[in-house]
Backbone bond lengths (Angstrom), bond angles and torsions (degrees), N, CA, C in turn:
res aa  C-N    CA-C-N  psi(-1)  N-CA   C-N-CA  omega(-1)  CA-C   N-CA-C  phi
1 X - - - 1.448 - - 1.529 110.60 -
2 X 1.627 121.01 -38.86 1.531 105.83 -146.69 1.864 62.31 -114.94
3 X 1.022 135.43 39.44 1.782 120.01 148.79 1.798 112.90 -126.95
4 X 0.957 129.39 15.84 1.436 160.43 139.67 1.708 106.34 -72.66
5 X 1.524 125.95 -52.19 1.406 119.00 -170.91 1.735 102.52 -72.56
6 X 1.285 93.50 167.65 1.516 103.58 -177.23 1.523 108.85 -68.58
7 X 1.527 115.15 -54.97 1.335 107.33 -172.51 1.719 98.66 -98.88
8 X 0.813 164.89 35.65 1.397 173.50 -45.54 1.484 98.46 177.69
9 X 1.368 104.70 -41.89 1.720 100.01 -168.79 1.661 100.54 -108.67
10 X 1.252 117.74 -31.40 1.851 92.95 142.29 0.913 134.81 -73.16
11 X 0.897 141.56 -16.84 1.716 144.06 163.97 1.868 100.68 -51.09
12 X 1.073 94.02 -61.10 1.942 103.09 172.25 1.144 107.85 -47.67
13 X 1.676 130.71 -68.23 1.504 125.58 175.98 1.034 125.78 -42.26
14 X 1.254 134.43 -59.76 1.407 137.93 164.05 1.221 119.67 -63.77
15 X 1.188 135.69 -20.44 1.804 105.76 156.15 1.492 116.45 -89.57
16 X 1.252 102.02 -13.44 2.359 90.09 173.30 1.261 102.05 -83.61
17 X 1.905 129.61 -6.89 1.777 138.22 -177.21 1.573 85.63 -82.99
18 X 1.572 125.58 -50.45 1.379 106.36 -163.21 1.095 103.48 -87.46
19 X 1.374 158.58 8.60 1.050 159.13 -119.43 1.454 99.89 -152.86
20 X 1.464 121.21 -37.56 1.450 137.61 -179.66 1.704 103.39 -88.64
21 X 1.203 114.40 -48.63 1.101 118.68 176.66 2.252 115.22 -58.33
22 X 1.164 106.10 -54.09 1.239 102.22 -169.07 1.446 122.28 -64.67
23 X 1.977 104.93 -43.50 1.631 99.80 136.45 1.626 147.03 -28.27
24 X 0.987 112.23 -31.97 1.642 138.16 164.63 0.856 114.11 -49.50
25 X 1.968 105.97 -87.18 1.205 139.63 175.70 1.678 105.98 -35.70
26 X 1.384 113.59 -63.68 1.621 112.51 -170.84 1.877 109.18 -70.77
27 X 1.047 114.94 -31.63 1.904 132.39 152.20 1.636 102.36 -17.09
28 X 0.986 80.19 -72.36 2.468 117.41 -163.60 1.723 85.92 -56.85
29 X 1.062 119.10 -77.79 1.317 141.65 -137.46 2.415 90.30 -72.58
30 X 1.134 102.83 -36.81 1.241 103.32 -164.36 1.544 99.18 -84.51
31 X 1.739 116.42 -45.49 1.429 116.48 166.32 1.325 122.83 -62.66
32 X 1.019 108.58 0.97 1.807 107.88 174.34 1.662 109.17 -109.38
33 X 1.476 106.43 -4.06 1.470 95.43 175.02 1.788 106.54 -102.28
34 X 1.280 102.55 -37.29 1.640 75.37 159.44 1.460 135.21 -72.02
35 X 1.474 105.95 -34.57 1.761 96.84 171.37 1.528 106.23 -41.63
36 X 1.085 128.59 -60.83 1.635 129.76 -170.01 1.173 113.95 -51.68
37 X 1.643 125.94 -36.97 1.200 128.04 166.51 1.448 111.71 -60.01
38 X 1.276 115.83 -44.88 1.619 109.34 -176.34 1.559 99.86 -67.88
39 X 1.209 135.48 -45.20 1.621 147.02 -138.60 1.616 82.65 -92.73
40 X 1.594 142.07 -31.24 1.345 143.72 -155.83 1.756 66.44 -81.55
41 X 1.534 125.79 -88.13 1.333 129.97 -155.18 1.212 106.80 -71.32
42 X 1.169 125.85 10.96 1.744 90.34 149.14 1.626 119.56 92.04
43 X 1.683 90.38 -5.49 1.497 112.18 -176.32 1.672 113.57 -73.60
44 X 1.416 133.93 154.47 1.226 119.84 160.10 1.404 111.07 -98.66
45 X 1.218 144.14 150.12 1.248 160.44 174.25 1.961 121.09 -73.97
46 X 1.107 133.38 68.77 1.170 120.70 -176.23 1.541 123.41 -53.60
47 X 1.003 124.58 158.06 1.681 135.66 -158.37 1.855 85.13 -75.89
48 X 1.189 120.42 -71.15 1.614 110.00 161.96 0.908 132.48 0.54
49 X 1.618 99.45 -86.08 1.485 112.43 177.75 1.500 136.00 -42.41
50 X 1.612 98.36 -39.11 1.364 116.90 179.79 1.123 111.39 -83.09
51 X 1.431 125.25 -18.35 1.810 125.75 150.13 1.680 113.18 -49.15
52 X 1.655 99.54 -58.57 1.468 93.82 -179.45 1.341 134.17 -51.41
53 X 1.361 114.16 -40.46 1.263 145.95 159.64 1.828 106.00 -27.43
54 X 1.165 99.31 -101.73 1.589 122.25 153.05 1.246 115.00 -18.30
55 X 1.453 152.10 -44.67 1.001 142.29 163.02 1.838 129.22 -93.95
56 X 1.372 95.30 -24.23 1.791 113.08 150.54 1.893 111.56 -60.98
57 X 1.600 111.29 -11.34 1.752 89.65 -176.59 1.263 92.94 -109.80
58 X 1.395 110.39 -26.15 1.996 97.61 168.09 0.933 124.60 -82.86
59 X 1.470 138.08 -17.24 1.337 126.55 148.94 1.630 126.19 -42.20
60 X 1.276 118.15 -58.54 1.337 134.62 139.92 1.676 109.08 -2.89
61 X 1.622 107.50 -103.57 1.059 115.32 170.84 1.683 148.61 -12.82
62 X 1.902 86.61 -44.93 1.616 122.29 159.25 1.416 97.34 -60.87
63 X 1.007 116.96 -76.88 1.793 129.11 -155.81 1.905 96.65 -36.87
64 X 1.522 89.27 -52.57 1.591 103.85 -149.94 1.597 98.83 -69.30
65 X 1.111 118.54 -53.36 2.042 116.65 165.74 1.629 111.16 -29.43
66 X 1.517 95.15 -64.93 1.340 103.70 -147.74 1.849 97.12 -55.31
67 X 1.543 113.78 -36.78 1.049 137.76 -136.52 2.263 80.11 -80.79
68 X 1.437 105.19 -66.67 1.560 108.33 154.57 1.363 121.74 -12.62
69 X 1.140 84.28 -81.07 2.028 87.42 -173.71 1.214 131.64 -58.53
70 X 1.832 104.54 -30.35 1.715 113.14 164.78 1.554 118.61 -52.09
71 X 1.602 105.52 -39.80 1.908 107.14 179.31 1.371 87.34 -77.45
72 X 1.026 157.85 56.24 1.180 123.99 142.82 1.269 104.52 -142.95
73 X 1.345 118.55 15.79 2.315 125.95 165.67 1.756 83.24 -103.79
């Protein structure tokens, strides 16, 4: 359908651009509030930890989409 429309394949680019982007954006925005929390206390951050971290918010992230898109079939 939307490769028949005129703008069809921008319409596509720009929502997987905003779609890629806000993931990012909320990424950036969430890893910078715990660094500050650790950096407020004074804590050091192990290379580990910040794996766990990092892969504990995309799991998350996963959960929370998938979890989206199911209420809405």
């Amino acid at each position: 359908m939307l490769q028949r429309h005129k703008r069809g394949r921008l319409i596509t680019l720009v929502l997987v651009s905003v779609g890629f982007l806000a993931s990012l954006s909320g990424g950036v925005i969430t890893s910078a509030a715990v660094a500050g929390v650790y950096r407020v206390a004074g804590k050091d951050m192990a290379p580990l930890e910040a794996l766990v971290f990092g892969v504990g918010q995309t799991t998350l992230s996963v959960i929370i989409s998938f979890s989206r898109i199911l209420a809405t079939l």
